[in-house]
N, C-alpha and C positions, 0 to 999 in steps of 0.2 A: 853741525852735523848731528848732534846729540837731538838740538831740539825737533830737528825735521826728522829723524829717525825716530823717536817718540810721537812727534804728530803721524806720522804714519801707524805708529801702532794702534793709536789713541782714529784714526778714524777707519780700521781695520775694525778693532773693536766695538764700534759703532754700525758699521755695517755686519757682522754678525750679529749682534742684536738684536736689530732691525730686521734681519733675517729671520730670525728667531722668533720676534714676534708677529711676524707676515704668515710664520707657519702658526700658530696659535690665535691669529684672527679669525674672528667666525665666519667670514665672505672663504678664507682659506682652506677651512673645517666644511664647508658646503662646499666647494668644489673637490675634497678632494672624497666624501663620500659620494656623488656623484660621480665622480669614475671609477670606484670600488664596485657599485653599484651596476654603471654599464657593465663592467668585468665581470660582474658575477652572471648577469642577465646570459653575455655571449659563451662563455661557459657553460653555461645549463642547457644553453640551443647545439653546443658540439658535444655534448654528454650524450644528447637524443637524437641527434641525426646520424644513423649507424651506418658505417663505409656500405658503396654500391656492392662489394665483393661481397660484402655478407647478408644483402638482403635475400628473404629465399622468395622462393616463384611458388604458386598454385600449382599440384600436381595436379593434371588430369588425369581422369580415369583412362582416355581415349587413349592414353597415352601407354598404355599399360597392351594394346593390342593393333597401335600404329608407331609407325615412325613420325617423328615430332621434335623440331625443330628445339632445342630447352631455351635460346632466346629469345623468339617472337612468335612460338605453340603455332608455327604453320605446320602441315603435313608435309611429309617428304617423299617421293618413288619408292613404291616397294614397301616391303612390311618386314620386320623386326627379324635381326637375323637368331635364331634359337641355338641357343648353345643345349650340348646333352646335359641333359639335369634330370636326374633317376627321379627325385620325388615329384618335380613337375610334368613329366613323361606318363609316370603310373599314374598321378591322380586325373591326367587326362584323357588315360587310356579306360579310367573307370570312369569318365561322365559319357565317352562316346558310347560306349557298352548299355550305359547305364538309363541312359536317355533315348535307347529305341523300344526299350520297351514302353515307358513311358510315350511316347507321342503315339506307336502303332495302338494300344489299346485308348486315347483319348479318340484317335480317328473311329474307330469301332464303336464310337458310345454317341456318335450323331446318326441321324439322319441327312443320306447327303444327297437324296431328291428335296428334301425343301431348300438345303442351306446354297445350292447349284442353281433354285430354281429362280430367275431373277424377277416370275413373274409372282412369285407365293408370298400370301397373306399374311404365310403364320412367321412366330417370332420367334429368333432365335432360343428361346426358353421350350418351345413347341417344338425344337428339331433336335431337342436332346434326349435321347431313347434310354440311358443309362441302363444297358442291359449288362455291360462289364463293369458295372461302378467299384463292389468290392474289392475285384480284383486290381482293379485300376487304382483304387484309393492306397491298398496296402500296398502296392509297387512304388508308387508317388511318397507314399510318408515315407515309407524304407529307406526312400532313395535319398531326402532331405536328411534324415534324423544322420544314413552315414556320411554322406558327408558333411555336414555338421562336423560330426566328430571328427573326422578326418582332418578338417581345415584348419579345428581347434589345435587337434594334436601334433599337427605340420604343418605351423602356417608358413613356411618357406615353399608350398606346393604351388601355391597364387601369387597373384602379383602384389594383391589388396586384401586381403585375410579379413581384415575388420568390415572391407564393405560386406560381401562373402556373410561374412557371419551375421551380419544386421541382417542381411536381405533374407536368410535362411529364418533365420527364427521369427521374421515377420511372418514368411510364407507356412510354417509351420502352424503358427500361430490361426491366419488366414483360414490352413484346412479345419482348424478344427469345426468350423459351421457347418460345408458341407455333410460331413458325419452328423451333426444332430441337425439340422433340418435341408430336408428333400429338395423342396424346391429352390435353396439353392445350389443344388448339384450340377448344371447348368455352369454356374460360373466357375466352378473349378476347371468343366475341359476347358472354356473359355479362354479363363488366364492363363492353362497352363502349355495351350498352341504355341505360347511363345518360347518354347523350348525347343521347340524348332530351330527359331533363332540361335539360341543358346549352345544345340549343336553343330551350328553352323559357325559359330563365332570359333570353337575351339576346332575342329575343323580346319580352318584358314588358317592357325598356329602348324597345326600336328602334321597336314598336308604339304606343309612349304615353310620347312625350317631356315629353307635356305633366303626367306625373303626376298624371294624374285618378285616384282613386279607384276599381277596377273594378267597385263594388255601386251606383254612381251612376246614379239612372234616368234623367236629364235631359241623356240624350247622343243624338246622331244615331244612329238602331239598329245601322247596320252597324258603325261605331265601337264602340258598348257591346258588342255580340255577341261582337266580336272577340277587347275584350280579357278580356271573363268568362271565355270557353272557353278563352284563352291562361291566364288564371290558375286553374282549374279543373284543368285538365291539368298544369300546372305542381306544380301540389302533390299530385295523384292520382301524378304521376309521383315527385316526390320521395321519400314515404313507400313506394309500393311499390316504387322499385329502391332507395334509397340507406338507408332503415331495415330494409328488409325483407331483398329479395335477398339484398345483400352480408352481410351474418349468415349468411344460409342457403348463400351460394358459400363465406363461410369456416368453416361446417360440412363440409361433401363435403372442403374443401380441408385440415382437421385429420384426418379418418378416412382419406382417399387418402395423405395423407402417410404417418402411422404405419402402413398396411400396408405400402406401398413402404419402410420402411424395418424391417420385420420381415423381407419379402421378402431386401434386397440387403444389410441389417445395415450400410448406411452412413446416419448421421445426418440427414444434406447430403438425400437423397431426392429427385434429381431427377426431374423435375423440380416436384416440391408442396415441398419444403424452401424454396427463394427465392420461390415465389410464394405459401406461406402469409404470409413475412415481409412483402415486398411490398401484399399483399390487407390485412393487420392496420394499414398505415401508411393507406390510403385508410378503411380502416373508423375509422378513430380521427378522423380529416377529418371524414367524414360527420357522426360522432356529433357533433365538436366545433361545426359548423354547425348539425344540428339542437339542441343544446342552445344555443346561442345565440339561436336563433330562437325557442325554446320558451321562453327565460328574457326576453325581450323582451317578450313578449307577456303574458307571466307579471307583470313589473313594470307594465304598461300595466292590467290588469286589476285589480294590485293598489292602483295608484296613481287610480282610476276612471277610466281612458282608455278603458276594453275595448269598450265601444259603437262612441264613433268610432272605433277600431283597427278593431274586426269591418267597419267600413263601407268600410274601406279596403285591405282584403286580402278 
């Protein structure tokens, strides 16, 4: 019993050694960095792929003046129900204020038998009379510079503060050509038609807090009238100045440039050099809003919303 309980020790001990140097063989030494290896590799792919719950989405701008799906950015029936909020209230209640004087005195500074006339030769630069310009200019900067300031000093008034602010000081930036050369004072009321728009967008907030639907028949008539023809005109206006126009302002504004500067053989081509560049920043905006709006509408349609959507806009 002695010796076979010693033989057992004795090849006990043998196989731990052998074990031992199974772990200490170099085929055992490459396998097992080789799986330290795969381990660390899949480690580093779950370090960098961060849970679905916390990846964020693109906000849209669109989103900031529709109803909008936060899943699949389709549009929804209706528009955005407005809770009271004094700051965003008053600062709205100064661009509606603030914005009629502005478009009433751009309309005053055309000629509107040429720009009416579908048979007339002359060009839009020719149907600009500028007979209210100063008056017209200091209303416009006024109106940018406060609220500028405004935005800055409250940006809980807007939805987008920073866009707001970019787009003000570009536009600020923009007037300052028309002031020191004439000929192009033309493109100021040009671009600034689109405040039209602009009044109309806020409008469609201020008019229908309540986010009804504007195709809905089951409203008191002066209500529903109201806001049909606010959003009829809202999109009649969007399409013809901000897809149309500005294309067609920065054609005149690439053919004006390159003579002025065949003309003076200085690149720069004052002053259509800064305001081509300028005019291409607001036309890339446009586009990047109307393609947002079009791809919204587009997932809504494609997703079977498009009925309710259509009832809603």
């Amino acid at each position: 019993m002695r010796r076979r309980s010693g033989g057992n020790e004795t090849n006990a001990t043998i196989d731990v050694s052998n074990s031992n140097n199974n772990v200490h063989s170099p085929l055992k030494k490459l396998q097992n960095a080789v799986q330290r290896r795969r381990q660390n590799i899949l480690s580093r792919k779950r370090s960098f792929s961060a849970p679905a719950r916390l990846s964020r989405k693109r906000h849209l701008l669109v989103e900031d003046h529709y109803r909008v799906d936060p899943e699949d950015k389709t549009l929804l029936p209706g528009l955005p129900v407005i809770d009271d909020d004094w700051a965003r209230d008053l600062h709205d209640f100064f661009n509606l204020v603030s914005l009629v004087p502005v478009v009433v005195l751009n309309v005053m500074n055309w000629n509107w038998d040429i720009l009416l006339d579908p048979y007339s030769k002359k060009t839009m630069q020719q149907a600009w009379t500028g007979e209210w310009f100063i008056l017209f200019y200091g209303i416009v900067m006024g109106y940018f510079v406060a609220d500028l300031v405004w935005v800055f000093a409250a940006p809980q008034c807007v939805k987008s503060p920073s866009v707001i602010i970019q787009h003000h000081v570009a536009t600020i930036i923009y007037l300052l050509l028309p002031y020191q050369y004439a000929q192009a004072r033309w493109l100021m009321g040009a671009c600034l038609s689109v405040e039209i728009n602009t009044w109309l967008l806020i409008a469609r907030r201020v008019f229908n807090k309540q986010g009804f639907p504007p195709w809905v028949i089951d409203m008191p008539p002066f209500f529903s009238i109201r806001i049909k023809l606010i959003s009829i005109f809202f999109y009649i206006t969007w399409i013809s100045i901000r897809c149309l126009l500005y294309p067609l302002i920065m054609k005149v504004l690439w053919t004006s440039w390159l003579n002025e500067w065949e003309k003076t053989g200085h690149i720069l081509g004052l002053p259509y050099g800064p305001a081509l560049v300028l005019h291409s920043i607001f036309c890339v905006l446009n586009f990047k809003w109307t393609f947002d709006l079009f791809m919204s509408k587009y997932r809504a349609w494609k997703s079977g919303k498009a009925a309710k959507v259509d009832k809603g806009l």
